[in-house]
C-alpha positions in Angstrom: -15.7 -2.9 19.5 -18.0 -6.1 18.7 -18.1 -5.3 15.1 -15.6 -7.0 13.2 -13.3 -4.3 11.9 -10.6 -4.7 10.0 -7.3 -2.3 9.5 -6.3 -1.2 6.0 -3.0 -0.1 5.6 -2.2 2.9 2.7 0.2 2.3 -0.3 3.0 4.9 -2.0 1.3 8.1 -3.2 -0.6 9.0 -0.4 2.0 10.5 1.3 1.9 14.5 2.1 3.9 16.8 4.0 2.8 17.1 7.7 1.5 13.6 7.9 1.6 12.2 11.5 2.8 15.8 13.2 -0.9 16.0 14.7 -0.5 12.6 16.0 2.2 12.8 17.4 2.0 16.1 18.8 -1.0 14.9 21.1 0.1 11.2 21.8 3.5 9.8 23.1 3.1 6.0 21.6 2.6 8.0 17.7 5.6 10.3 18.6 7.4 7.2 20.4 6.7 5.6 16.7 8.6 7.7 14.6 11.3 8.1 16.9 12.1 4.5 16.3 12.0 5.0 12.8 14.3 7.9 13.1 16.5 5.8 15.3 16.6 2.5 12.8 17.5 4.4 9.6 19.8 6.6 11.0 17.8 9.5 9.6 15.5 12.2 10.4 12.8 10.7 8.8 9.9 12.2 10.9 11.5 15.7 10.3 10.9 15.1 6.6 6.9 13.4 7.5 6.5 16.8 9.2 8.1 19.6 7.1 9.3 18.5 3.6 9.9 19.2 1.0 7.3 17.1 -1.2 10.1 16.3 -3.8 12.1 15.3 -0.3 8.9 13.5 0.7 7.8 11.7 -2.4 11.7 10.1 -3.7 10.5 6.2 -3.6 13.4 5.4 -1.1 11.7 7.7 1.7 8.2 7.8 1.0 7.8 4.4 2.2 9.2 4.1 4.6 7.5 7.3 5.8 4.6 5.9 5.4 5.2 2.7 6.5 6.1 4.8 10.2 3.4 7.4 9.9 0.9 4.6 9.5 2.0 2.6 12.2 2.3 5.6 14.3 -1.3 6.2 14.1 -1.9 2.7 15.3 -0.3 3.5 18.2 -1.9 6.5 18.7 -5.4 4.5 18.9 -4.2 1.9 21.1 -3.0 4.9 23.8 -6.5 6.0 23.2 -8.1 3.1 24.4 -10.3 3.4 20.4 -8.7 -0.1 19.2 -6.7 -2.4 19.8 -4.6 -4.4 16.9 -5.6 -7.7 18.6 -8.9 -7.3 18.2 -8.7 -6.7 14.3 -11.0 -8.7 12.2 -8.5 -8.6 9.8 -5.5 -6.5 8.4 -4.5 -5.5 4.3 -2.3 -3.1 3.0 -2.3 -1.9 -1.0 1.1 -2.6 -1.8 3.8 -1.0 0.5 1.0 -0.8 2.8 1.1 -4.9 3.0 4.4 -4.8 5.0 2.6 -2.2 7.5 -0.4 -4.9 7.6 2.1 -7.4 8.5 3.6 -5.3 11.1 0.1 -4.6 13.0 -0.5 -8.2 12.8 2.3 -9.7 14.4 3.8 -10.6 11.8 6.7 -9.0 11.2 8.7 -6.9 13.8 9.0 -3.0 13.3 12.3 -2.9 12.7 12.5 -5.6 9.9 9.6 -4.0 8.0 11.5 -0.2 8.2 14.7 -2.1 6.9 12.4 -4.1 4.1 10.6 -0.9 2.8 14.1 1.3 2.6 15.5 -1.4 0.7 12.1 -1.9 -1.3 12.1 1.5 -2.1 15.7 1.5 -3.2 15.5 -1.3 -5.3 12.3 0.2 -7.1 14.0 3.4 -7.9 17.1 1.7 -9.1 14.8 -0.3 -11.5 13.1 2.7 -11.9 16.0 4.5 -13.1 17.8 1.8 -15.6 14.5 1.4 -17.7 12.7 4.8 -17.9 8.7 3.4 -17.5 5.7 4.9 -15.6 2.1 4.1 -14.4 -1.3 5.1 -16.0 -4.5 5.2 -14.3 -7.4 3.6 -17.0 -10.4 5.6 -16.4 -13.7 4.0 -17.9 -13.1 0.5 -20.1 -13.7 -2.7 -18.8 -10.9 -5.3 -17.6 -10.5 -7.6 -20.6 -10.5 -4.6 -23.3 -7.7 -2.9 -21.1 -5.7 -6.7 -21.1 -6.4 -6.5 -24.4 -4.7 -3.0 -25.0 -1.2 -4.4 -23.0 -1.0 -7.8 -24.6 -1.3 -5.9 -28.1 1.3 -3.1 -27.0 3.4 -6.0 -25.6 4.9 -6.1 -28.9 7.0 -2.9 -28.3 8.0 -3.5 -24.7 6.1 -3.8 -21.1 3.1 -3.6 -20.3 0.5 -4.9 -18.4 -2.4 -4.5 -15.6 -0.5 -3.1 -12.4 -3.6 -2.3 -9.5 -6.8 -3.9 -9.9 -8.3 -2.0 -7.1 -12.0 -1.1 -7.8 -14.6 -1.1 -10.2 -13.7 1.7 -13.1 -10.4 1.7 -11.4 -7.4 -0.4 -13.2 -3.8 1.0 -13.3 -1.6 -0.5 -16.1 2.4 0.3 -15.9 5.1 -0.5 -18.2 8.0 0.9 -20.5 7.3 4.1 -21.5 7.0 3.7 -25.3 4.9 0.6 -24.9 2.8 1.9 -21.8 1.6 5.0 -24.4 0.8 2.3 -26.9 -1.2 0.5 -24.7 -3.3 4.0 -23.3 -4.0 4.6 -26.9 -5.5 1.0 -27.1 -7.1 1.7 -23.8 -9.2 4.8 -25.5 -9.7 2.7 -28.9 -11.6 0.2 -26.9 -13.8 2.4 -25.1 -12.2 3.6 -22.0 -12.6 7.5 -21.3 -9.2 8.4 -20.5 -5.7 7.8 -19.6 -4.4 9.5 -16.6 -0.1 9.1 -16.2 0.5 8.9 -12.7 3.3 10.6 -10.8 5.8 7.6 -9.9 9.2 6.5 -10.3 8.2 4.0 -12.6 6.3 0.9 -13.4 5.9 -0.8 -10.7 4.1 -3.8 -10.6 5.6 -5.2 -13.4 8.3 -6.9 -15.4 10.3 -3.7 -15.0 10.5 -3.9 -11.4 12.3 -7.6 -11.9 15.5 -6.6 -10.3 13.8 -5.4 -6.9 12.2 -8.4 -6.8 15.2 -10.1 -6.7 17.0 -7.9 -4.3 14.0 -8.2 -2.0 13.7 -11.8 -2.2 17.8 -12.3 -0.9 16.6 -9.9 2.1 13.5 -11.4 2.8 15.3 -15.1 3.2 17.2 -13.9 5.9 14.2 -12.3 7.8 12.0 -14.0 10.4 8.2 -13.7 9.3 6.0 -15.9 11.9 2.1 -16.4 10.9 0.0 -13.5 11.6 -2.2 -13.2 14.9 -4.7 -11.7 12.7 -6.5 -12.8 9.2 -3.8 -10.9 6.7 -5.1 -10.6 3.0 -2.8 -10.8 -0.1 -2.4 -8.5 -2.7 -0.8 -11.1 -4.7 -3.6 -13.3 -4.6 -6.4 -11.8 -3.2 -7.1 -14.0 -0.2 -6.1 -14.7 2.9 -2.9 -16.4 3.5 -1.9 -17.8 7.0 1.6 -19.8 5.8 4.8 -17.3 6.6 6.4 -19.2 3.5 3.7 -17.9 1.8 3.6 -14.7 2.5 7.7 -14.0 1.9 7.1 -15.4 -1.5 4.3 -13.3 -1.8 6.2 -10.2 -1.0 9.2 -11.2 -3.3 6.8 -11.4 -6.3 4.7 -8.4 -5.1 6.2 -5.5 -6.7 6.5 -7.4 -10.4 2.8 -9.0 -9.9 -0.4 -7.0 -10.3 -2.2 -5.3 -6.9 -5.3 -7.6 -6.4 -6.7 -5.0 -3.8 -10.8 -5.3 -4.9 -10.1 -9.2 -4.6 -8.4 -9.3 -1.3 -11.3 -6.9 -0.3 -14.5 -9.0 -1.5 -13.0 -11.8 -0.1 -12.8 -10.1 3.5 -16.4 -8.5 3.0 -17.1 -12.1 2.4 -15.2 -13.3 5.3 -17.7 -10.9 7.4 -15.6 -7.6 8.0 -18.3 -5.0 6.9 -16.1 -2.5 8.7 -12.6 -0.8 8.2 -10.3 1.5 10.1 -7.9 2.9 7.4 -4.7 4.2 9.1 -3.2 7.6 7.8 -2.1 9.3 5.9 -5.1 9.6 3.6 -8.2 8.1 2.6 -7.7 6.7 -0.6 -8.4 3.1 0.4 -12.2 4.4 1.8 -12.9 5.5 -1.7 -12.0 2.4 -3.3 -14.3 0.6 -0.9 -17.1 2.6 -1.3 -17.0 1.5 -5.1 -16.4 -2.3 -4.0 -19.3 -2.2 -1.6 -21.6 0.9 -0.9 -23.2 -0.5 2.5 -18.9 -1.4 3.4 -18.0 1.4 6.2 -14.4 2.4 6.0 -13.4 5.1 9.0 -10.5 7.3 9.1 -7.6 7.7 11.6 -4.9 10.7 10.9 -5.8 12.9 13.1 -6.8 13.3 16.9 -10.1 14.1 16.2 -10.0 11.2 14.3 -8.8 9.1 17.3 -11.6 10.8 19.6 -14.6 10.0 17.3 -13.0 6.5 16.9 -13.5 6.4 21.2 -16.5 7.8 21.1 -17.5 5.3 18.7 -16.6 2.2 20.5 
């Protein structure tokens, strides 16, 4: 492909049962994929990508690291295709849990590491998860400083704050429980439609999440991170960011800092990269693009037929 095109990398919540079964049905590499992941976690994991349950599916421990596989298993499954090569990226982001696939694709960070990382990621977030009861809230309508406004004020009962700033009209705030329905009530005061709790764990992207960060940051000191091959764009700060000292910092602080994900994705439309590959499962990324930049193309790649019109489009 001559166009620059980037790869975007989905985060926790887009997982669904079946993801990656079509894949891998049809192409070794995406099958080859998951059997690795099986192999490294000592677990069927692609059993429970392919059949379930949800509630199997969607516990924080094993829903990245599902995704994490499923994702890079549809990588794989262009690159047998001859549709794309990683090499040839213009560039490579992930929202969130997705950043550690990103970092994966570009050379990064070896496949095995990254499983390892988002198990124990997701561990660590459920623990937190579990010893201060918290949750996530989607803030639809209000502008940005109104919904700061709402969290610094609830603040006083516990926290809160700004988790995902990932489009226009699309903010997600996350916090103790008490203080996160204090601050969706401030939300609505200052002009925002609605409220919407999301289905999580808890609040991630925030305080809370304090003692992952910690637990990630001793793993991530004893694992080798060399500079990507690829331009790799932070959620943390919403740039690019070349320095492998850099980026493990950036990953220690990611799940307590907020998701910069319309930043980091100006600054690549900026940067040139007008179009995207996202890798399954879903297309939630494509939607927040479209809001970021209408004339942005974003294509999808969970399917085979995905994969073909990906070929035929080279």
């Amino acid at each position: 492909m001559s166009t620059p095109t980037g790869l975007l990398f989905p985060g926790q919540g887009a997982q669904v049962v079946g993801m990656g079964l079509a894949l891998a049905e049809k192409y070794p590499a995406a099958r080859e994929v998951l059997h690795r992941a099986d192999t490294v976690l000592g677990i069927s994991l692609s059993k429970i990508c392919f059949e379930g349950p949800i509630a199997e599916l969607t516990r924080t421990d094993l829903s990245q690291p599902a995704i994490f596989a499923v994702s890079l298993a549809a990588l794989a499954a262009l690159e047998q295709a001859g549709a794309f090569r990683r090499e040839n990226a213009s560039m490579a982001a992930g929202l969130s849990l997705g950043e550690y696939t990103a970092l994966c694709a570009a050379g990064s960070l070896p496949f095995e590491d990254g499983l390892r990382l988002v198990r124990l990621r997701g561990e660590a977030m459920q623990a937190a998860s579990t010893a201060k009861p918290s949750s996530m809230s989607a803030v639809i309508g209000g502008d940005e400083a109104s919904i700061e406004a709402a969290c610094r004020e609830a603040s006083a009962i516990g926290i809160v704050s700004i988790a995902n700033k990932n489009a226009p009209g699309q903010i997600v705030i996350s916090g103790e429980l008490a203080a996160l329905e204090a601050a969706e009530k401030g939300c609505v005061a200052r002009g925002a439609r609605r409220c919407m709790r999301l289905t999580v764990a808890g609040a991630f992207h925030s305080e809370v999440m304090r003692p992952a960060a910690e637990r990630l940051r001793a793993a991530l000191a004893k694992t080798a991170i060399a500079a990507p091959r690829v331009a790799f764009y932070s959620n943390v700060t919403g740039g690019r960011v070349d320095s492998p000292d850099q980026i493990r910092e950036n990953l220690a602080q990611q799940v307590c800092a907020p998701v910069l994900w319309e930043a980091s994705m100006r600054a690549s439309l900026a940067a040139g990269t007008k179009r995207y590959i996202e890798l399954a499962p879903g297309t939630a990324l494509s939607g927040m693009l479209r809001k970021i930049d209408s004339g942005a193309q974003s294509l999808p790649c969970e399917t085979p037929e995905h994969v073909e019109a990906l070929l035929a489009s080279k």
